[in-house]
N, C-alpha and C positions, 0 to 999 in steps of 0.2 A: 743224741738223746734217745731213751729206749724209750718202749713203750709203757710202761709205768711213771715211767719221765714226764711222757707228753701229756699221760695221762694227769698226774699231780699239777703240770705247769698249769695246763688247759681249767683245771676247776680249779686254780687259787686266781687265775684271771675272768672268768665267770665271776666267783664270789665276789671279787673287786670291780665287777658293770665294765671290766674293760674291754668291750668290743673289740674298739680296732686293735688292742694288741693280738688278742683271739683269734681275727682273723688274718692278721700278719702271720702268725708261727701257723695256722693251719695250711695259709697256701705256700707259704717257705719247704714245708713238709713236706705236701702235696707236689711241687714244683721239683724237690732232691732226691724225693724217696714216694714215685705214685703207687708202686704196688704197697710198701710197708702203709702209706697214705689210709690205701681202700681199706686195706687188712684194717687198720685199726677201727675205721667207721662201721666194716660191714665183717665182724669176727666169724661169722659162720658161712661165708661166701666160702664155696668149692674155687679150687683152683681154678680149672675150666670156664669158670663165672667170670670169676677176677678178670682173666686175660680176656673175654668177652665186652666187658665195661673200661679194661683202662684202651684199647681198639679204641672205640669209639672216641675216645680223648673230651677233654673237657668242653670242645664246641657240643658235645652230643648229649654229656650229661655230666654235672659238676657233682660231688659228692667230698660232702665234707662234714666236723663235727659240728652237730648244733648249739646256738652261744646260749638260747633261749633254755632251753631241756637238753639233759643226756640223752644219749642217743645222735643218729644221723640226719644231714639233713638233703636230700635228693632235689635236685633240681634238671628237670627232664626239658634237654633244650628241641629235642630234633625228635619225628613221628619214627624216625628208626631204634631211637634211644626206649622211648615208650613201648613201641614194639619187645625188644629186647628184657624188659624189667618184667612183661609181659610173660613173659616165658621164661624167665628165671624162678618168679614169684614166688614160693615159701624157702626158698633157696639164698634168699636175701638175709632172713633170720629176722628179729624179732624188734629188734633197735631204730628201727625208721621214726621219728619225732615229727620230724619236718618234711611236705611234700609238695614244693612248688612246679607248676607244669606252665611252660613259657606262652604267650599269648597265641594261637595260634596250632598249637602242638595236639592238643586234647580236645579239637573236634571230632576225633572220629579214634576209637580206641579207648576214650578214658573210664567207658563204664567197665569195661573186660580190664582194667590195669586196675583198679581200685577192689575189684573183686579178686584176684589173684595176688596182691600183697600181700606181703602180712602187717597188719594195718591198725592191729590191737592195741598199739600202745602210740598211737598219730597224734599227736596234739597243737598241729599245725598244717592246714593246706590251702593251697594258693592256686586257681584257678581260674586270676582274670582274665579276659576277651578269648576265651575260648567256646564262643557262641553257643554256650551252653542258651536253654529256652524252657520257659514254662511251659507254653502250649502255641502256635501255629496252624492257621490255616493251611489245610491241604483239597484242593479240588482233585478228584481223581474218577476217570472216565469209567463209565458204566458201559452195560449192554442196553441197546437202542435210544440210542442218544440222551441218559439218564449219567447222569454225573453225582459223586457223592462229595459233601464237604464234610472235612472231618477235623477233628482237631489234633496234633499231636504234638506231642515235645519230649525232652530229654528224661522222662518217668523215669527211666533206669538210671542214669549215670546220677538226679537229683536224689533216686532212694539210696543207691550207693554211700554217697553224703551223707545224708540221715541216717546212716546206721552206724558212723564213726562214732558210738558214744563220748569218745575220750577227749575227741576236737575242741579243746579252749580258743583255736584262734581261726577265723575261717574267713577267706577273700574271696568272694568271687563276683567283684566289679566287673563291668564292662563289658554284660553278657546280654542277654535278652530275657532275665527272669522277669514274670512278675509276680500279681497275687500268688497266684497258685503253688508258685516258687515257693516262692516265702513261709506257705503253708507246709508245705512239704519238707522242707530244712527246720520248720520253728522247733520241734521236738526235741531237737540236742538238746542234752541236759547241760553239757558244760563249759557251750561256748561265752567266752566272754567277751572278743571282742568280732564286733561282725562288720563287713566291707560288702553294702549292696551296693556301692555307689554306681553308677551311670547303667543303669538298669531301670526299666520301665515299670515300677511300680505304681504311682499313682497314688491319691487318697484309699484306694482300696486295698494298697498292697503293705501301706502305714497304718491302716484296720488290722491286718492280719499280724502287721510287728506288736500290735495291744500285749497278747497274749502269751508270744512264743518266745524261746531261748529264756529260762529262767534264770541264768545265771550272769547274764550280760550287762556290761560294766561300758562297754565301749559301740556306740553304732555310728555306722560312717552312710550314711545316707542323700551323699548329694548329687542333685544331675537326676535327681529320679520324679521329676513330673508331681512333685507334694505339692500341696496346695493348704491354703489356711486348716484347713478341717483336719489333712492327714497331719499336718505338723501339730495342731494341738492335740489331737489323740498321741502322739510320741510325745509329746512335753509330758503331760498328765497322767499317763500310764508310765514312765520311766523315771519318773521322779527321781533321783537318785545317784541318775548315771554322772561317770567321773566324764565323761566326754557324748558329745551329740553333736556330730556333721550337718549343718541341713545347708549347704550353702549351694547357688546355683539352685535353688527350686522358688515354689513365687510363693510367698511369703510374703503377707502384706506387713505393715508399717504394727499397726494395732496388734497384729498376732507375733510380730518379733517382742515388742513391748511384753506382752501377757508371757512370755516363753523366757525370758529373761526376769522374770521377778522368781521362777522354779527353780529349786535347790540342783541342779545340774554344774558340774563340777566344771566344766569348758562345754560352752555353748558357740557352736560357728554358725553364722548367719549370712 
């Protein structure tokens, strides 16, 4: 099959929801032909690149067409891989959809990799347990036995984030965001569905979801320390949503009651 082939086969099985066929003939492709593979996800990769990315092999970094959106979707397994995309970066071209970075991988490096993409047309990134954090305590020593406590967290890699305007779908479970997180991210215009799940937000960090992401259809919010108050602030301000997570947080009896009579499309409790 050419590439026109794969290309026609690939969006008459998109248009028809069928996944798993989608990703059968992607990694069949991938598996018989890995250079023709990249070429076709990454058309304006230099040669030099190419053989750079398929080295690494797919322990290092999976790269395949996305089922969700046109375009590619990158999945960054190994801090060498990250490294490398790193120093590639406008090199990549312009087609990246999708960009998941494995648990683990994107504590150290992922604001310098999100800023040297080209990242303009992203409308997909996946970021859990990558200890990303809102803010942390830091004691650090002074002169004559004065010590300073300070606050700090991931400010750069979370405004990074917030400047992906195009981001409809965004994961970043399993982190240590909280409020401030939250405040910091809520600005996308066009995320619609959002994965804070097992993150320390609290009633105050279900304050700060009132307001942000206008365009959110989908929030996954469980494991995160909600309590009656923050859960009825998400009930009553998201009116609307096709789905709302809240499960694993304490959520009393009377307030699952009042949260279940809300036009909310799937309610998990």
């Amino acid at each position: 099959m050419d590439m026109l082939g794969l290309q026609q086969h690939l969006s008459g099985l998109r248009s028809q929801g069928d996944r798993e066929g989608f990703r059968r003939l992607v990694d069949a492709v991938a598996g018989d032909r890995p250079q023709d593979s990249l070429r076709f996800c990454l058309p304006d990769l230099r040669s030099e690149d190419a053989e750079l990315l398929l080295d690494l092999g797919d322990q290092g970094l999976l790269v395949r067409p996305c089922f969700g959106w046109p375009g590619a979707v990158l999945t960054v397994r190994t801090t060498e891989a990250l490294e490398l995309l790193g120093e590639i970066g406008d090199g990549l071209g312009p087609g990246i959809s999708r960009l998941v970075v494995v648990p683990g991988v994107g504590s150290e490096g992922l604001t310098e990799l999100l800023a040297m993409l080209p990242l303009s047309g992203l409308r997909s990134l996946r970021v859990e347990g990558n200890d990303l954090r809102s803010r942390q305590a830091s004691v650090r020593p002074g002169v004559d036995n004065v010590v300073h406590l300070r606050f700090e967290g991931d400010r750069d890699v979370l405004g990074a984030i917030a400047a992906l305007d195009t981001l409809e779908d965004l994961r970043v479970a399993d982190n240590r965001l909280g409020p401030v997180g939250v405040r910091v991210l809520g600005a996308l215009p066009a995320v619609r569905r959002l994965d804070l799940s097992n993150n320390p937000l609290g009633d105050a960090g279900a304050e700060r979801l009132r307001g942000g992401f206008p365009a959110l259809v989908d929030l996954r919010v469980a494991g995160c320390g909600i309590g009656d108050h923050g859960a009825e602030v998400l009930g009553s301000s998201r009116v609307g949503l096709e789905r709302l997570d809240l499960r694993r947080n304490s959520v009393s009896e009377p307030s699952r009651r009042a949260l279940e009579r809300l036009e909310i499309g799937r309610l998990l409790l």
